[in-house]
C-alpha positions in Angstrom: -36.6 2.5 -24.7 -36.6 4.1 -21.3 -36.5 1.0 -19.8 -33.7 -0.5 -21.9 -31.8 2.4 -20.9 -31.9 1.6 -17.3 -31.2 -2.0 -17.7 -28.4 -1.3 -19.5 -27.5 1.4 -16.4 -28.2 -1.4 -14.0 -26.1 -3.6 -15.6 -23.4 -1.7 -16.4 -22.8 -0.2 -12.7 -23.7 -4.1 -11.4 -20.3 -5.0 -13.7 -18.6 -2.2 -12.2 -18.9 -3.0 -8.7 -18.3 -6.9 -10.2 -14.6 -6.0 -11.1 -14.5 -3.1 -7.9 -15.0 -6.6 -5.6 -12.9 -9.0 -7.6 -9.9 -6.4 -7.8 -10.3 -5.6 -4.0 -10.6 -9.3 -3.2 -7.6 -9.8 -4.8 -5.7 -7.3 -3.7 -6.4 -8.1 0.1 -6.4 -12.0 -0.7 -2.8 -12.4 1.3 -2.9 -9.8 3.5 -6.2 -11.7 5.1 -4.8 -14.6 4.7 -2.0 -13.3 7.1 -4.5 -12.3 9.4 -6.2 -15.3 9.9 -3.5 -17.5 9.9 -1.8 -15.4 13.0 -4.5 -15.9 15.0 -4.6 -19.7 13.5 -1.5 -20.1 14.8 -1.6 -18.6 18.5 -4.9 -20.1 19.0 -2.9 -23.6 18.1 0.2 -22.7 19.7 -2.2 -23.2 23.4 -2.9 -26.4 23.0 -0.8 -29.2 24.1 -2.3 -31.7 21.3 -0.9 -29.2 18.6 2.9 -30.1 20.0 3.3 -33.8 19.2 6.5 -35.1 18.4 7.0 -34.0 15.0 5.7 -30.4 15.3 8.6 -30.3 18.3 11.0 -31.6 15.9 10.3 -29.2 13.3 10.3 -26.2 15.9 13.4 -26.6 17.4 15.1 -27.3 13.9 13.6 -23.8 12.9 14.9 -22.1 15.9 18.5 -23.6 16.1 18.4 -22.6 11.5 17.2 -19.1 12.5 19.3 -18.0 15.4 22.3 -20.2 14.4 22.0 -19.3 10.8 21.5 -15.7 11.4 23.5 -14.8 14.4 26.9 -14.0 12.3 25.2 -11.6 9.7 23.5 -10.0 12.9 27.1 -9.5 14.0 28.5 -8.5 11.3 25.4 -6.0 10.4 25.3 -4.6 14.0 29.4 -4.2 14.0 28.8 -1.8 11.0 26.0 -0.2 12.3 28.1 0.6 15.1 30.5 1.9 13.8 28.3 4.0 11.2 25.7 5.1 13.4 26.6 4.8 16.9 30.4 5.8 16.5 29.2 8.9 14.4 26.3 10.0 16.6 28.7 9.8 20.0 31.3 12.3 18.0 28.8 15.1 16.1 26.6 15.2 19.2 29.9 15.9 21.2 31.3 18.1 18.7 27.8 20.4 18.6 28.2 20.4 22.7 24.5 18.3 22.9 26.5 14.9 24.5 23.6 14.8 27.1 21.4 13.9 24.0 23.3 10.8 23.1 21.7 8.2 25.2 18.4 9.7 24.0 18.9 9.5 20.0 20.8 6.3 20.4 17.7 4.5 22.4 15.0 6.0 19.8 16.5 6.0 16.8 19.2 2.8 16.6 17.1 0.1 19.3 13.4 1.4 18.8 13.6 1.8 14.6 16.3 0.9 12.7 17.3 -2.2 15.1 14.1 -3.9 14.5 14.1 -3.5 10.5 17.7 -4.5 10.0 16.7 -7.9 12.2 13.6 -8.2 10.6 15.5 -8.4 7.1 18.1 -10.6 8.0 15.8 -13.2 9.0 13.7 -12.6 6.0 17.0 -13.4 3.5 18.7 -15.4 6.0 15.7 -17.8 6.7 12.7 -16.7 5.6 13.4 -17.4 2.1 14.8 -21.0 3.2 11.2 -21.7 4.5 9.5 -20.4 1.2 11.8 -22.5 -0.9 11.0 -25.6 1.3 7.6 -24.9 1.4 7.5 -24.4 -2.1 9.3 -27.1 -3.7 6.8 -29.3 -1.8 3.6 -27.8 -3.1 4.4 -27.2 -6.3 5.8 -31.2 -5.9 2.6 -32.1 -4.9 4.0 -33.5 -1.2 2.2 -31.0 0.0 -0.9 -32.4 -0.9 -0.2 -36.2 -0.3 0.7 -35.2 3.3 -2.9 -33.6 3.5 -4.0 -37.0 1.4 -2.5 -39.0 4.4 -4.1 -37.0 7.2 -1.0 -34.7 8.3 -1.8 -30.8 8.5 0.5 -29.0 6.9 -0.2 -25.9 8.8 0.2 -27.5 12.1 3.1 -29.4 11.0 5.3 -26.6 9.2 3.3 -23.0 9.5 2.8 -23.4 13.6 6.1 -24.4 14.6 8.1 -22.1 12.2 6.9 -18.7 12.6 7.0 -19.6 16.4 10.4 -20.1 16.3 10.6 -16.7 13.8 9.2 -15.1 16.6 12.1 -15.8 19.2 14.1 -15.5 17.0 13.3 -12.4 16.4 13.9 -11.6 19.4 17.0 -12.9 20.3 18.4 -11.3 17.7 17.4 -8.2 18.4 18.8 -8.4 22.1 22.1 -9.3 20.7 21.9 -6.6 17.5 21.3 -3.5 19.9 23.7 -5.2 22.2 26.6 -5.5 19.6 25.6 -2.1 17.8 26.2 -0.4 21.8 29.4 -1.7 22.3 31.1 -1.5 18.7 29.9 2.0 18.9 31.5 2.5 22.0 34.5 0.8 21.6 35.2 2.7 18.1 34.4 6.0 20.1 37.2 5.3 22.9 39.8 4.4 20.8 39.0 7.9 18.9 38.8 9.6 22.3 35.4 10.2 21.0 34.3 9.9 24.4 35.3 9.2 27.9 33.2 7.8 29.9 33.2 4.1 31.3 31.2 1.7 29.3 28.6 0.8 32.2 28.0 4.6 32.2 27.3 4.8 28.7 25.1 2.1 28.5 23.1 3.4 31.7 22.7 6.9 30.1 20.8 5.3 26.8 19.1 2.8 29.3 18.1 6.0 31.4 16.9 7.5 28.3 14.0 4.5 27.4 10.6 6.0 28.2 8.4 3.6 30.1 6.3 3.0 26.8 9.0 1.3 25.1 10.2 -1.3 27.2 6.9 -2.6 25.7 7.6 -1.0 22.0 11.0 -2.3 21.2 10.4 -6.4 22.4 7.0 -6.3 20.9 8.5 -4.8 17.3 11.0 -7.8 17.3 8.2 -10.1 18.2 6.4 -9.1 15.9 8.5 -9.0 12.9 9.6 -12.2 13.3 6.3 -13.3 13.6 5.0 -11.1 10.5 7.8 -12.6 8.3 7.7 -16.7 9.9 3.8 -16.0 8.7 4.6 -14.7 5.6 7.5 -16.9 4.3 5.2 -19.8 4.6 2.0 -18.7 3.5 4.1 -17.8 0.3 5.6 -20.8 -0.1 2.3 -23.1 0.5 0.5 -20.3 -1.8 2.4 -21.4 -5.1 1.1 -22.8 -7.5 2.2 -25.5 -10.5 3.2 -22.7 -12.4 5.4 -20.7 -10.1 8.9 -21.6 -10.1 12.1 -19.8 -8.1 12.3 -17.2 -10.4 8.7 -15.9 -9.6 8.5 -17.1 -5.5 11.4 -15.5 -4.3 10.9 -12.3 -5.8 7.1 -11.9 -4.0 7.6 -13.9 -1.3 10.4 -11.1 -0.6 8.3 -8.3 -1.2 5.5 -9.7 1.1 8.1 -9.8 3.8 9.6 -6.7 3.5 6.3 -5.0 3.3 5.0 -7.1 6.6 8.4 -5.9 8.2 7.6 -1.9 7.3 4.2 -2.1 8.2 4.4 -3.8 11.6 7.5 -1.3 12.4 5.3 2.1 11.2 2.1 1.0 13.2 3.8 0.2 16.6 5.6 4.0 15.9 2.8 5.4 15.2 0.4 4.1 18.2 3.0 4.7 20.7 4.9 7.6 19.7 5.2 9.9 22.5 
């Protein structure tokens, strides 16, 4: 009987660590499937037989989508952000008698954190959700898998060429958000006499107010964004299965991305701060 006993122990904590595995597994499934195909696609990216004539094709399509598709929101979103942010900083600061702090708050708080979120999201709805449709549709099709039938990768021919061009996009975007955001801000806080000062001057005093550190930290947060959400937006879409539809896609593909976005964002703050 002893011994039945500690079979049946044996067992039951082998069934435990059974489901412990297969929920962990599970849970981490996409996130390493993120991990390796990141370093999948830079370790592609290098070589020139990766960039045939299709895979440019498909690059430069994604870029001219991304930026051209995304650049008015970015406008728009920056304006208000601006206006709401920038505008309202350059008067309280001013009203509390701190104005030499402005340059300061504005280059932490609007370019290093919010700037790279709000661009982050925008190219998740703008395009990232275009890419997990596409994607999509196709595997749930079944292209997807005639194309790998007739000896085309999909991952070099759609996931290496789109989150590259996420990436600069990413990028680009950002430059012209904290650009826009700057000079909205400014121009709404001149014409309220908010502030006197010419605009070269303001912008020197929140360039004089960057820290060394993040001249690397703010580029490499919009790299990296668009790079975590190109990456995600595809693996999601090419993830599907026949049973997934629009209704159930979007929604996590959405998730994945906004969660990507928050998590490279709170990492690069939190190694670098200070």
């Amino acid at each position: 009987m002893k011994v039945l006993r500690n079979l049946d122990r044996i067992t039951m904590v082998r069934s435990m660590l059974v489901h412990l595995g297969y929920f962990s597994r599970t849970q981490m499934r996409f996130t390493l499937m993120m991990i390796g195909a990141g370093w999948g696609i830079m370790r592609e990216a290098t070589r020139l037989t990766t960039w045939r004539r299709t895979v440019r094709i498909e690059f430069w399509a994604s870029l001219h989508q991304a930026v051209g598709g995304g650049i008015l929101s970015t406008l728009v979103t920056a304006a208000l952000t601006g206006f709401g942010i920038v505008a309202q900083t350059v008067y309280w600061l001013g009203f509390a008698g701190m104005a030499q702090m402005t340059g300061s708050i504005l280059s932490t708080v609007l370019v290093r954190e919010i700037a790279p979120v709000l661009v982050g999201v925008i190219l998740l709805g703008r395009s990232g959700m275009l890419m997990l449709t596409e994607l999509g549709t196709l595997t749930t099709g079944g292209q997807m898998r005639a194309m790998t039938g007739m000896g085309i990768d999909p991952f070099i021919s759609f996931l290496v060429p789109r989150s590259l061009a996420m990436t600069i996009s990413g990028f680009t975007l950002g430059v012209i958000f904290s650009m826009t955001a700057l000079l909205v801000g400014y121009a709404v806080c001149r014409v309220e006499d908010a502030i006197t000062m010419p605009i070269w001057a303001f912008l020197d005093q929140v360039v004089s107010s960057v820290k060394p550190i993040d001249y690397f930290v703010i580029p490499a947060k919009f790299i990296f964004s668009g790079y975590a959400v190109g990456v995600c937006s595809c693996l999601s879409g090419m993830d599907v299965t026949t049973e997934d539809d629009l209704s159930s896609m979007l929604p996590r593909g959405f998730a994945r991305g906004m969660l990507s976005i928050m998590v490279i964002n709170v990492v690069f703050s939190v190694c670098f701060d200070g």
